[in-house]
C-alpha positions in Angstrom: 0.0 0.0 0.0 2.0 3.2 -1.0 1.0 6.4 1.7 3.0 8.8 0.4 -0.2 10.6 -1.4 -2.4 10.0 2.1 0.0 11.4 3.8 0.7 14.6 1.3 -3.6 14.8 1.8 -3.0 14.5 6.0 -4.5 17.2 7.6 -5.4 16.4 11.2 -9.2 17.8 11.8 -10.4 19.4 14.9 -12.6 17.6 16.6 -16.1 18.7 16.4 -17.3 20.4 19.5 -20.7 19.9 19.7 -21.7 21.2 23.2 -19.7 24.2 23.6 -21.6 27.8 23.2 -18.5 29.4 22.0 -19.3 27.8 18.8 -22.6 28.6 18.2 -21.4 32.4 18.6 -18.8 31.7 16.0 -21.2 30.0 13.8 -23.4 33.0 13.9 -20.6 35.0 12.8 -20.1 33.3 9.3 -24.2 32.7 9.5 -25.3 36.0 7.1 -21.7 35.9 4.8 -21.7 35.5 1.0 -19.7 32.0 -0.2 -16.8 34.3 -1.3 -16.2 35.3 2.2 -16.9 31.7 3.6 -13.7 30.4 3.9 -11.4 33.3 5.3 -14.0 33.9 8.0 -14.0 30.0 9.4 -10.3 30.7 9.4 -9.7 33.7 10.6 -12.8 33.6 13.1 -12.0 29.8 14.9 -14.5 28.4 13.3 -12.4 26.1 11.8 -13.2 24.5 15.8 -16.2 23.5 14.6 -15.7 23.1 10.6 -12.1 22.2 9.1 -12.2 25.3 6.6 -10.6 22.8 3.6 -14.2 21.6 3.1 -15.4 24.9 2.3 -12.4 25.4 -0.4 -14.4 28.2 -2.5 -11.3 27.2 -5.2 -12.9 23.8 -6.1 -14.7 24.1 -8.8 -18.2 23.5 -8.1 -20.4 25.0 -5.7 -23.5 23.8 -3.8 -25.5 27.0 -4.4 -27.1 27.2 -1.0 -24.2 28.5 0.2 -24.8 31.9 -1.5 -27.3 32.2 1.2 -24.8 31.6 3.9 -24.1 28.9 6.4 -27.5 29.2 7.6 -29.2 28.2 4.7 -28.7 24.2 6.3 -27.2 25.5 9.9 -28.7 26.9 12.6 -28.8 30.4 13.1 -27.5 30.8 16.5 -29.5 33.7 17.2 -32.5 32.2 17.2 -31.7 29.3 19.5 -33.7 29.9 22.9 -31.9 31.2 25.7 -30.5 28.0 28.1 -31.5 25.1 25.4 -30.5 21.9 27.0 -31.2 19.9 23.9 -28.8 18.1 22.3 -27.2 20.0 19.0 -27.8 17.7 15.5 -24.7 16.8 14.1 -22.8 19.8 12.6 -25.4 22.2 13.9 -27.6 21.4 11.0 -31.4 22.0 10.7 -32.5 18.6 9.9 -31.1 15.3 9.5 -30.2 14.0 5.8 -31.5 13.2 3.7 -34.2 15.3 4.7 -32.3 18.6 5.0 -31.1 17.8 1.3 -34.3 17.0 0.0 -35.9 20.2 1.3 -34.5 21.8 -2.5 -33.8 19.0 -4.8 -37.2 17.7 -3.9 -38.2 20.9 -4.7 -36.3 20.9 -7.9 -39.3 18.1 -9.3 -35.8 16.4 -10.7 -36.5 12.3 -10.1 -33.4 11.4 -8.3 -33.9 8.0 -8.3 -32.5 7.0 -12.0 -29.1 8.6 -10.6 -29.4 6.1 -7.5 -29.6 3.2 -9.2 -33.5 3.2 -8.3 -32.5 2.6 -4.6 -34.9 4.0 -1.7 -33.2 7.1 -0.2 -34.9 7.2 3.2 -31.8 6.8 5.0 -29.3 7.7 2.9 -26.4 9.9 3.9 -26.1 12.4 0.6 -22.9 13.6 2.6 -20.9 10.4 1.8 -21.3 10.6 -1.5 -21.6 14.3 -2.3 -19.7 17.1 -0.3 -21.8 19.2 0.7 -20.1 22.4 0.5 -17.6 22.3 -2.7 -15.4 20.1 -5.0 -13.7 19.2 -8.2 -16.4 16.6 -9.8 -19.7 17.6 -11.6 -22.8 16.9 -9.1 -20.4 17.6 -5.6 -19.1 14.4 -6.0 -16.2 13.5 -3.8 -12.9 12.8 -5.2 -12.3 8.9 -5.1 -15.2 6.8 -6.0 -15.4 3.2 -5.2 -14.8 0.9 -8.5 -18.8 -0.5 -8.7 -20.1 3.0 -7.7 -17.9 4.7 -10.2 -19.3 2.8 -12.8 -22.4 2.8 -11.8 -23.3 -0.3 -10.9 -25.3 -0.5 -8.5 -26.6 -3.9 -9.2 -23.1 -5.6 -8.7 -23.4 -4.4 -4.8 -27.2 -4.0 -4.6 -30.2 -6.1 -5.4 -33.7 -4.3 -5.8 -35.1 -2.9 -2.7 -37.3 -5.2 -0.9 -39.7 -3.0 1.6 -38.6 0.2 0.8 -35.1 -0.9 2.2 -31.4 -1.6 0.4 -30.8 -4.8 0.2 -26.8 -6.6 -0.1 -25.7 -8.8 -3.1 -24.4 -11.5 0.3 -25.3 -12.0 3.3 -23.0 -9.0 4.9 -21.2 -6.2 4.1 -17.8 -8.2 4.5 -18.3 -10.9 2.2 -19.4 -8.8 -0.3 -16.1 -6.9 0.3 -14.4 -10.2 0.1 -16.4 -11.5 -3.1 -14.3 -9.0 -5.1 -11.3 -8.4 -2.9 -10.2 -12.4 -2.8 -6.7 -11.4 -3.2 -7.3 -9.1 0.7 -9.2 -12.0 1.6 -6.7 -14.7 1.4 -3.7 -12.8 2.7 -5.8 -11.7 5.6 -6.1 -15.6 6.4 -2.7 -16.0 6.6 -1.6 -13.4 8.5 0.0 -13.9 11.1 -0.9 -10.6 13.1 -4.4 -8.9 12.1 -6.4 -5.8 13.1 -8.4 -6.4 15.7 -11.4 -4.4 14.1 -11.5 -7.2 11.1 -12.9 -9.9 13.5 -14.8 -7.6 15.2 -18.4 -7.2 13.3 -19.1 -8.8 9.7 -19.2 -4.4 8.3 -15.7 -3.9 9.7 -14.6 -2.6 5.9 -16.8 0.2 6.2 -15.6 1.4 9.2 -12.6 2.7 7.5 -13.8 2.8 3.7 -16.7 4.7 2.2 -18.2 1.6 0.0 -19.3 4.5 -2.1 -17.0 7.9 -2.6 -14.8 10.0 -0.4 -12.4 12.8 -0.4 -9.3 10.6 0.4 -7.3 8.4 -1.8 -8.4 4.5 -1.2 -12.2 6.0 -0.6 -10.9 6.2 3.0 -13.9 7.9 5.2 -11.5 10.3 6.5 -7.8 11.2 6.6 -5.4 8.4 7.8 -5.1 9.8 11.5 -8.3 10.9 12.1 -9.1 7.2 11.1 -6.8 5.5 13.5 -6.8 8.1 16.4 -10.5 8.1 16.5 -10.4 4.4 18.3 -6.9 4.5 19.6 -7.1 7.8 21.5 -9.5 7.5 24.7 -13.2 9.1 23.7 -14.4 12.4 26.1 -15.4 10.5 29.5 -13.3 7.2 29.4 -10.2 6.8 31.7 -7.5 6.2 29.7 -5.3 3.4 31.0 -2.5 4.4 33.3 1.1 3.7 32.0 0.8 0.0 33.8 -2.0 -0.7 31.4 0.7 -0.4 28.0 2.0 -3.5 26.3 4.6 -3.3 23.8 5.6 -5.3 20.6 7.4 -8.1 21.2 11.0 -9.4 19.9 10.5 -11.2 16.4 10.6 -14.4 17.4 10.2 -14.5 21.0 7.4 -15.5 22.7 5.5 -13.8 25.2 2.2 -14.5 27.1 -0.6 -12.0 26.5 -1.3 -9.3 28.9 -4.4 -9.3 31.2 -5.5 -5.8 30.2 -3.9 -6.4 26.6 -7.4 -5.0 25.9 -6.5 -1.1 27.3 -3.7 -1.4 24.9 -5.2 0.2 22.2 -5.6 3.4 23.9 -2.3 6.2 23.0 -1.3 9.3 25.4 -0.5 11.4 22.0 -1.1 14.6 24.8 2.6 13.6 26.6 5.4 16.2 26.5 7.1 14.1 23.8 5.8 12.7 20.7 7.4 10.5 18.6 7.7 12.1 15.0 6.2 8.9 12.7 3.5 9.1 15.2 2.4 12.6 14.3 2.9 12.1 10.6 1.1 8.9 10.1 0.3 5.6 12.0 1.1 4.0 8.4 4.6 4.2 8.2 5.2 2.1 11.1 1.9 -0.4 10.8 0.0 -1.6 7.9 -4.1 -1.0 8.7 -5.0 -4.1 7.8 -1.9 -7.2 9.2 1.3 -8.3 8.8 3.9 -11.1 9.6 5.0 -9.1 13.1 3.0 -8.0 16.3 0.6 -5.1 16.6 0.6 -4.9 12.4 4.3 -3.7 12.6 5.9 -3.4 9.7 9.0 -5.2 10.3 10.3 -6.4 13.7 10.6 -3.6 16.2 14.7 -3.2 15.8 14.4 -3.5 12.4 11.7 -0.9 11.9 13.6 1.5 14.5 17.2 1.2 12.7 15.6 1.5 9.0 15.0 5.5 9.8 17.6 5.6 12.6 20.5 3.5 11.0 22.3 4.4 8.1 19.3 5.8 6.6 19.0 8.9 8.8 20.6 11.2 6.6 19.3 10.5 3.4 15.8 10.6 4.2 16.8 13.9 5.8 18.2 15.4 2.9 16.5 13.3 -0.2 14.5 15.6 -2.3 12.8 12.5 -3.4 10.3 9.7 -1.6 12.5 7.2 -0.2 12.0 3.4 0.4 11.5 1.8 3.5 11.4 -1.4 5.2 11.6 -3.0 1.6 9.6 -0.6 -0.3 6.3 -1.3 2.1 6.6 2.8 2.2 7.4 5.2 0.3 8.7 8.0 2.5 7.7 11.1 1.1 11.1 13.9 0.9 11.0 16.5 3.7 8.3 14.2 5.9 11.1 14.5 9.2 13.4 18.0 9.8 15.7 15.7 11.4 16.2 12.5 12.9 18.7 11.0 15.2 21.0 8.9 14.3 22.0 5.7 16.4 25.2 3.6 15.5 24.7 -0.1 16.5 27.5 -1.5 14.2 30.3 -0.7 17.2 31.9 -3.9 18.5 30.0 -3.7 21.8 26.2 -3.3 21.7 24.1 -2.7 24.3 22.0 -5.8 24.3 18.5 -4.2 24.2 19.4 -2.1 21.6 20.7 -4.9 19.6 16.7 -7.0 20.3 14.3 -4.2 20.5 14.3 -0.4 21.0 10.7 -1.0 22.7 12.3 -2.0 26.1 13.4 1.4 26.4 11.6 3.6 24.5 7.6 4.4 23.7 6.9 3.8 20.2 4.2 7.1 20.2 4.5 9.5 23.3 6.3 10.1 26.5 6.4 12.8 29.2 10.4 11.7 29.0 12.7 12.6 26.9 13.7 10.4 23.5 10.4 8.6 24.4 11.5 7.0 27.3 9.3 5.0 29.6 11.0 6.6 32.8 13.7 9.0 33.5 17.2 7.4 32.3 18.3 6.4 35.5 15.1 4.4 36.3 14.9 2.9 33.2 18.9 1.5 33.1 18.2 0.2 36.9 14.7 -1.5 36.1 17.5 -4.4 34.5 20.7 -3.3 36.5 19.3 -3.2 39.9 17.6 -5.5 42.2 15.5 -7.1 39.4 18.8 -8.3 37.5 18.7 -11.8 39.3 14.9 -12.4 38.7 15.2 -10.8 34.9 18.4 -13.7 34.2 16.3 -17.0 36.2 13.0 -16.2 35.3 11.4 -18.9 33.2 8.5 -16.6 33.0 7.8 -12.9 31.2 8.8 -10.0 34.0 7.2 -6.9 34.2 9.4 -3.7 34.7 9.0 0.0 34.9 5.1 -0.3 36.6 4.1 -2.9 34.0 4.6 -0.8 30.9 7.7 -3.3 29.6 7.4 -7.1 29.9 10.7 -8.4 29.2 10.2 -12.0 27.5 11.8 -14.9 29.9 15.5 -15.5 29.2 15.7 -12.9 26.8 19.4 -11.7 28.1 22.4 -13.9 27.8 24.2 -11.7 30.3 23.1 -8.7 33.0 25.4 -6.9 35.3 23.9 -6.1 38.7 24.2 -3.0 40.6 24.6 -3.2 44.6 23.4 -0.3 45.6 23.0 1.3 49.0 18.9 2.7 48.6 18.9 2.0 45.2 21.2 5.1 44.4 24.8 5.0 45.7 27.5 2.3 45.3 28.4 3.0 41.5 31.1 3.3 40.5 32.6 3.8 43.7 31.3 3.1 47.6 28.8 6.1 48.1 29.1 7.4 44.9 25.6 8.3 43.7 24.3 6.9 39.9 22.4 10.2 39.1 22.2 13.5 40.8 20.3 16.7 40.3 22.6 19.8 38.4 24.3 22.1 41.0 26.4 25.3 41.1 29.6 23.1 41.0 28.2 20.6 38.4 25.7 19.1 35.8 23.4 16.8 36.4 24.3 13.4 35.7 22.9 10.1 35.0 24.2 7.0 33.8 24.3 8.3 30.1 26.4 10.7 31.3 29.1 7.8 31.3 28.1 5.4 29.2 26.5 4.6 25.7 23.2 3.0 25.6 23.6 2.4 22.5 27.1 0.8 21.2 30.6 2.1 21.3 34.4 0.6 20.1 35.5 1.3 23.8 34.9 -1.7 25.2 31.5 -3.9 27.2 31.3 -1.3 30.0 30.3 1.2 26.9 31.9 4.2 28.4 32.2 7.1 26.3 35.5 8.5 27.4 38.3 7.1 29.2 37.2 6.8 33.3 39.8 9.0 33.9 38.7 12.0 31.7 34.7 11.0 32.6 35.7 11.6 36.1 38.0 14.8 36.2 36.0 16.4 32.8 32.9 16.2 33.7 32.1 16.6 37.5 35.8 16.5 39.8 38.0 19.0 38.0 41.8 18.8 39.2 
């Protein structure tokens, strides 16, 4: 699946606030405007809060003519709302539901619309999803990808004639009749290894994510990738969202690990954190594939492997290529300029830090973090979840152990080696008797932690990783001579 086109059309979308009366005074703003002055005022005015102004784009095009009369010609007009209504606003603020708010002028039109529907009742039908309702690009508002059937106008291949006054499906759900054209999705789907979770969730779980009909994004998505994804993976208004002990992460390839009691939660990201990962802002496609793959959560490629591809060698060239750039075997096609910058790691050293060498995961948060580089913990608490009292258990265990308040479970025996830390309250006794492991900046020195001495990474220097002779770490850094 290439995403460099959905993610050149990204655009994250507000989310609709439906309850709050600062938009219904913006809304009255634009309420009276002619469509030439549309657009600017949603932007300029916040309305763009309640209605992403690139759906009013008064450069498409065609026009739907009622918006000569203004936004109220099918919203509400603010000012006429009583004073303390309690009711609960329609959708978009609009005055009637569709189709019946549509039908209000084409009915009045005496056009017969039903030759152009394939004869098909319209009581219930959305108009939206097929037709945008404010401009576009395609004769009669249509949007700009149509499904295959619907582009050609077969109607029949999807739809048999109505029975009752309602549409009836060519199969016996809207899957299989997904899967009576798709066989290719079908069988690959079967023998995947790691699927969505939505696709054995109903028998209509296509059209959760595609419009079986037309939309505005590329692959008749309903809306743009992120919205998509973030819209069941971010925690709707009024659920808790699980605490950090409620996060799994992707396994080793290869290495097996029992599933998590509340592997359910796991769905839910903290995108609000301090630190973000970039990939997770750009697009939840360049790291999983919607649909499944050979690895765990729909990954891409292992977790290492999918890391190192942007971080390795790679780094610089998809910095500085002016072109899209291939990754993880082509699966994407990175478009130029999608990352500013991007560290660089260096894991071909001699001596390798041995998570780093199985999966970045164990250190780092995939999407978000209120710690730097992503981090699960400060540095110091994530290097002693392994290094200090847990070392022993982490080496013996036979079973998957749970660090850093559940959010990493280390698979059992998954290092060959671990050097324990005796420390005196779990901070002093490294390197030296009542030396501490991390301290706080002072007037005489910088804050330190163990990164301040050693590579998390890899270095030439030797196992201990240091990144300087001890000597010069010492007397450089914190005891000058």
């Amino acid at each position: 699946m290439r995403i460099d086109t959905m993610i050149r059309r990204f655009n994250v979308s507000c989310d609709f606030i439906r309850h709050s009366a600062s938009v219904l005074i913006l809304l009255t703003a634009c309420a009276q405007l002619p469509a030439a002055q549309l657009q600017q005022t949603v932007i300029k005015d916040g309305c763009s809060k309640y209605q992403d102004p690139k759906t009013i784009d008064m450069q498409k095009k065609f026009k739907e003519p009622a918006m000569e009369k203004g936004c109220i010609a099918c919203h509400l007009d603010c000012n006429q709302l009583p004073a303390g209504n309690q009711q609960e606003p329609s959708d978009y603020y609009l005055k009637a539901k569709e189709p019946a708010l549509c039908l209000e002028c084409h009915s009045a039109s005496k056009k017969d619309l039903a030759p152009a529907h394939g004869n098909q009742p319209l009581g219930n039908s959305k108009c939206s999803a097929c037709h945008d309702p404010h401009t576009s690009n395609t004769p009669k508002l249509l949007r700009e990808f149509s499904h295959g059937p619907y582009k050609a106008r077969l109607c029949s291949a999807c739809h048999p004639a109505a029975v009752n006054g309602k549409v009836q499906l060519a199969a016996a759900d809207v899957n299989q009749l997904c899967y009576d054209c798709h066989t290719d999705f079908k069988e690959v789907m079967e023998g995947t290894k790691s699927r969505h979770k939505l696709l054995s969730q109903n028998n209509r779980s296509c059209v959760e994510c595609h419009d079986p009909h037309a939309a505005n994004q590329e692959y008749v998505l309903k809306k743009p990738v992120q919205d998509l994804c973030l819209g069941c993976h971010i925690a709707p208004a009024g659920k808790t969202t699980p605490s950090s002990q409620d996060r799994s992460m992707p396994s080793p390839e290869g290495v097996n690990t029992s599933e998590r009691s509340d592997e359910r939660n796991a769905q839910y990201l903290e995108l609000s954190s301090k630190h973000v990962h970039e990939p997770a802002k750009k697009s939840c496609l360049l790291c999983h594939d919607a649909h499944g793959s050979e690895f765990p959560k729909e990954l891409r490629a292992p977790v290492r492997d999918l890391c190192m591809d942007c971080h390795g060698p790679n780094s610089e060239k998809i910095v500085q290529s002016s072109e899209a750039f291939p990754l993880f075997g082509g699966l994407v096609s990175l478009p130029p300029k999608t990352f500013e910058k991007l560290t660089h790691l260096e894991l071909s050293n001699k001596y390798v830090h041995e998570p780093a060498n199985v999966s970045c995961a164990f250190c780092h948060d995939a999407h978000a973090s209120d710690y730097p580089a992503e981090l699960y913990a400060p540095v110091q608490d994530v290097c002693l979840a392994c290094h200090g009292l847990n070392a022993e258990r982490i080496i013996r265990s036979e079973q998957p152990v749970q660090l850093l308040g559940g959010r990493v479970t280390l698979p059992p025996n998954i290092f060959k080696a671990l050097t324990m830390l005796n420390l005196v309250n779990g901070q002093f006794g490294h390197p030296t008797t009542k030396h501490p492991v991390y301290a706080p900046a002072t007037a005489d020195r910088p804050a330190f932690s163990c990164i301040a001495c050693h590579d998390s990474h890899s270095t030439p220097t030797g196992p201990k990783r240091l990144v300087a002779r001890q000597e010069e770490l010492c007397y450089s850094r914190c005891h000058k001579m």
